[in-house]
C-alpha positions in Angstrom: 17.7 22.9 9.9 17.4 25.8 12.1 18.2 29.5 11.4 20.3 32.2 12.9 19.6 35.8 11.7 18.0 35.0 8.5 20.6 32.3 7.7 19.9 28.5 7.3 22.8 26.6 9.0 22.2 22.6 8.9 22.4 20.2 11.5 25.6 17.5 11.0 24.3 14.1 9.9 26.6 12.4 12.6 26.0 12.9 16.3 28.8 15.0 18.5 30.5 12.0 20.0 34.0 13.3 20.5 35.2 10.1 18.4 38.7 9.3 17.6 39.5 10.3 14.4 42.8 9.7 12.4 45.2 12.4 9.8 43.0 11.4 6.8 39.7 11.9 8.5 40.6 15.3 9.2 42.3 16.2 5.8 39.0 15.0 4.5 37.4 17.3 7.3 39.3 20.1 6.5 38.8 19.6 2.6 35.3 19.8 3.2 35.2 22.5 4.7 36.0 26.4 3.5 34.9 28.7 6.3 36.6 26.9 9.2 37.0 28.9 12.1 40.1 28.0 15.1 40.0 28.4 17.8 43.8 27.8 19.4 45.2 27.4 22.9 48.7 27.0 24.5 49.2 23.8 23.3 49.8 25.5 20.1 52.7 27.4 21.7 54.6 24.7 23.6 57.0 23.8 20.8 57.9 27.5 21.2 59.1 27.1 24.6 55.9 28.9 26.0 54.9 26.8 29.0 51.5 25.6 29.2 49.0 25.3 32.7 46.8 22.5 32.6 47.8 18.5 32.6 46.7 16.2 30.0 43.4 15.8 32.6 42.9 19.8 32.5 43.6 19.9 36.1 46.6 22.6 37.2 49.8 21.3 37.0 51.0 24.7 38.8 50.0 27.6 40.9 47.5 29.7 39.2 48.7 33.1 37.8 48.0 36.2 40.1 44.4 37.3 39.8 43.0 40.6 38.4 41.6 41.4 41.6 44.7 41.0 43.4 46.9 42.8 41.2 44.7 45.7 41.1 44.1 46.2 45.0 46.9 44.9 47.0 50.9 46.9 45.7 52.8 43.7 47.2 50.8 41.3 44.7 52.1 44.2 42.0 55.5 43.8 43.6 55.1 40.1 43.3 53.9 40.3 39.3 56.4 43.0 38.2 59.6 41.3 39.7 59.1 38.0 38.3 57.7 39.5 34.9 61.4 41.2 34.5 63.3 37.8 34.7 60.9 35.8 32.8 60.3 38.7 30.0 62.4 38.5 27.9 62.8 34.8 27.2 58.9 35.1 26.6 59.8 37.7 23.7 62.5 35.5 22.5 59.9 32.7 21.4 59.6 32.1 17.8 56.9 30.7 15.8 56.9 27.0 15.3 55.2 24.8 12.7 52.0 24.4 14.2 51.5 28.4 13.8 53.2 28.1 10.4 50.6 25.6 9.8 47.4 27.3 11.0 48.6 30.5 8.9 48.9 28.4 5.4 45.3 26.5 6.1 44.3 30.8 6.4 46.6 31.2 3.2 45.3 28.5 1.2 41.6 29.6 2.0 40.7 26.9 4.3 40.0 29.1 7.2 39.0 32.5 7.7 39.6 33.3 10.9 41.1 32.3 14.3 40.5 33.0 17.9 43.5 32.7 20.2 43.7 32.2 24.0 47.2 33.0 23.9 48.9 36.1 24.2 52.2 35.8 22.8 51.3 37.4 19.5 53.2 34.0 17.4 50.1 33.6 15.4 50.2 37.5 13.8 54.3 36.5 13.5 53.7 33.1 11.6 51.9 35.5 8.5 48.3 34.8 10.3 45.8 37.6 9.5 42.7 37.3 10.5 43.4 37.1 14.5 41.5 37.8 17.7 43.8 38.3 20.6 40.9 36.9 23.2 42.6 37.4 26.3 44.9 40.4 25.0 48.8 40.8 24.7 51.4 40.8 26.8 53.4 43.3 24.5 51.6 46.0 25.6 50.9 47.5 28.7 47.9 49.8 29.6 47.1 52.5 32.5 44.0 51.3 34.3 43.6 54.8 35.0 43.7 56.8 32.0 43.7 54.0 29.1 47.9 55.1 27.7 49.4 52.9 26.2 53.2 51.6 26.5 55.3 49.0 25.5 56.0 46.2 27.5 59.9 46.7 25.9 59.8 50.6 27.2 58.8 48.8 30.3 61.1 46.4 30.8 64.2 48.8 30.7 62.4 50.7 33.2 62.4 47.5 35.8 66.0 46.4 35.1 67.2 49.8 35.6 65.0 50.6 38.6 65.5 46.9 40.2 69.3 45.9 39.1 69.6 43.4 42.0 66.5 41.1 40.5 68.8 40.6 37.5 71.1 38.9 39.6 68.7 36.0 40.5 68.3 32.4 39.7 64.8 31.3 38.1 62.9 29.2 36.2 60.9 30.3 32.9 57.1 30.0 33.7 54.3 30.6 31.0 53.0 34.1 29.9 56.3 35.8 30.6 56.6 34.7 34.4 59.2 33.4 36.4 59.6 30.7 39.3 61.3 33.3 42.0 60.2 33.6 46.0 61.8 36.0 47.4 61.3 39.6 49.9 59.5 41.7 46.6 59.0 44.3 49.3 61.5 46.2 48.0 60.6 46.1 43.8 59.7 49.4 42.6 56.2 48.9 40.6 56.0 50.9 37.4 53.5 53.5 36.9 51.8 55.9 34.5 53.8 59.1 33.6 50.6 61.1 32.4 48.9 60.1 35.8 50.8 57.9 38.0 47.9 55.5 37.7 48.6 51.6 37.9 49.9 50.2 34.7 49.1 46.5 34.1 50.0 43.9 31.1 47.0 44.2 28.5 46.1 41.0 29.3 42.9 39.1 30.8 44.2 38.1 34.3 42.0 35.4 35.9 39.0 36.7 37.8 38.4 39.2 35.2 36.4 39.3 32.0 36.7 39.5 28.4 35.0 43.3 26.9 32.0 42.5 25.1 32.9 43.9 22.3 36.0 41.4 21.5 33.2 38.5 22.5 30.4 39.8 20.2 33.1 39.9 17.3 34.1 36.9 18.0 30.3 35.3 18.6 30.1 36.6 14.9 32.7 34.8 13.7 31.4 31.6 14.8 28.0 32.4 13.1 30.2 33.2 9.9 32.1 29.8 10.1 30.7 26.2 8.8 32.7 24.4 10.8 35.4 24.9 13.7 38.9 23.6 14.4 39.9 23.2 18.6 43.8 23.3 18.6 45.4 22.7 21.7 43.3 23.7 24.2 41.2 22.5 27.0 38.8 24.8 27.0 38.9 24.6 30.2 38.1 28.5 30.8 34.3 29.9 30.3 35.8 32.6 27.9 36.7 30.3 24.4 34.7 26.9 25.7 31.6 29.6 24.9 32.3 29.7 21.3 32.8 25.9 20.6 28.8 25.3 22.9 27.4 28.1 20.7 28.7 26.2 17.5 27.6 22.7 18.5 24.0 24.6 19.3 24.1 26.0 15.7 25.1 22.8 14.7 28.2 23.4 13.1 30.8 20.5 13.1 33.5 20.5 15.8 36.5 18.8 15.5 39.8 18.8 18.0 43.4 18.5 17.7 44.3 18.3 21.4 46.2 15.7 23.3 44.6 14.7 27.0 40.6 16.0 28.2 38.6 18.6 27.3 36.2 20.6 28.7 34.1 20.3 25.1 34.8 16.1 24.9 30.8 15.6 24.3 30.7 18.0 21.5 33.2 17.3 19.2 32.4 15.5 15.6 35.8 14.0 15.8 39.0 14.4 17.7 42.3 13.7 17.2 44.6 13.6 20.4 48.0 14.2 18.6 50.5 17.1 19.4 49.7 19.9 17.0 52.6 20.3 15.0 53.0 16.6 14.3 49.7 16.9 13.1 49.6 19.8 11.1 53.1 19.0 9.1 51.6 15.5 8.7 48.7 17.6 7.3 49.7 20.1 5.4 53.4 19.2 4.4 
């Protein structure tokens, strides 16, 4: 037994192994269980048509996104962003909950879990009747000036590029996570959007790589995990620092892990159980 802030938290009886595990192990782990934190990834979001990054090894199966760093310093990278963000958009918005949100809200519903941190920034958890929801790497519904904090719809937004970049309507693409789109082309000519209070550079309120969670989303959710008795990994990787932080601080606590993932995992060695099975298969299996 060892103790976090005055509270006793147990050590599991069985040693992390990242074992297979089959649908009536974790029913059984889930029944057990009444404080279960998730902690969800884009696999969750795939049978939405929201594309994911990483193979079934983790590895890239595709360019990474534009950096933080880049966006903010160099106007053609911002060109670059904003042009394909207008053609990929709107099919992003279009994206509905599927049954492996649905899911993940009733096990909230029902009083099996009480919370859930989400890589993803497509807001389908909050849609699928989810309550209890921390937006880790932000949303891409909403923009922000990195200037002078205003806030502004990615919709208000998105008129703004169509009307001020007709011609980029006109192109051929392919849909691409988060909202972006397949295109090369000149983007010399894209006009960039800016802020009307102070013409300061407006950006998605999203975590771009190369930039850093605040510390006051990761101390909530830090608490969270020291609220929980046990967590649930839901398609994810983990293979960013930012969630894979949470799951290593609740295997030191000694809180079971269990994962719902299909390929690796940066957490593999930590995990009570896993179950590689896609997550909606699994969760109507589950919970239907």
């Amino acid at each position: 037994m060892i103790r976090v802030k005055g509270k006793e938290i147990f050590m599991i009886n069985r040693p992390a192994s990242g074992a297979q595990t089959t649908l009536g192990e974790l029913k059984d782990f889930l029944g057990q269980h009444r404080r279960l934190l998730i902690i969800s990834g884009a696999g969750v979001s795939t049978g939405s048509g929201i594309g994911d990054y990483r193979n079934l090894d983790g590895e890239w199966k595709r360019p990474q996104p534009v950096t933080h760093q880049a966006f903010m310093e160099q106007k053609a990278w911002r060109q670059r962003y904003w042009a394909r963000s207008q053609l990929g958009f709107p099919s992003f918005m279009r994206a509905r909950p599927n049954s492996a949100h649905r899911g993940l809200a009733l096990l909230e519903q029902r009083g099996q879990a009480f919370a859930l941190i989400t890589q993803n920034v497509d807001g389908l958890h909050q849609r699928a009747g989810q309550r209890q929801v921390i937006d880790l790497h932000g949303r891409l519904d909403e923009v922000i000036c990195m200037s002078c904090s205003a806030s502004i719809s990615r919709e208000e937004v998105q008129g703004w590029l169509e009307e001020m970049n007709p011609h980029i309507q006109e192109q051929r693409f392919s849909v691409a996570p988060d909202g972006d789109a397949d295109l090369e082309l000149d983007f010399s000519t894209i006009q960039v959007p800016e802020c009307s209070r102070c013409q300061g550079i407006l950006k998605p309120n999203v975590v771009f790589y190369g930039a850093s969670v605040a510390p006051s989303v990761v101390e909530k959710a830090y608490g969270w995990v020291e609220a929980s008795d046990a967590l649930l990994v839901v398609g994810t990787s983990l293979m960013v620092y930012s969630s894979f932080r949470f799951v290593r601080m609740a295997h030191r606590l000694g809180k079971p892990i269990i994962a719902l993932n299909r390929g690796k995992t940066r957490a593999d060695d930590l995990y009570h159980l896993k179950l590689e099975m896609d997550c909606s298969q699994a969760l109507d299996a589950l919970l239907g």
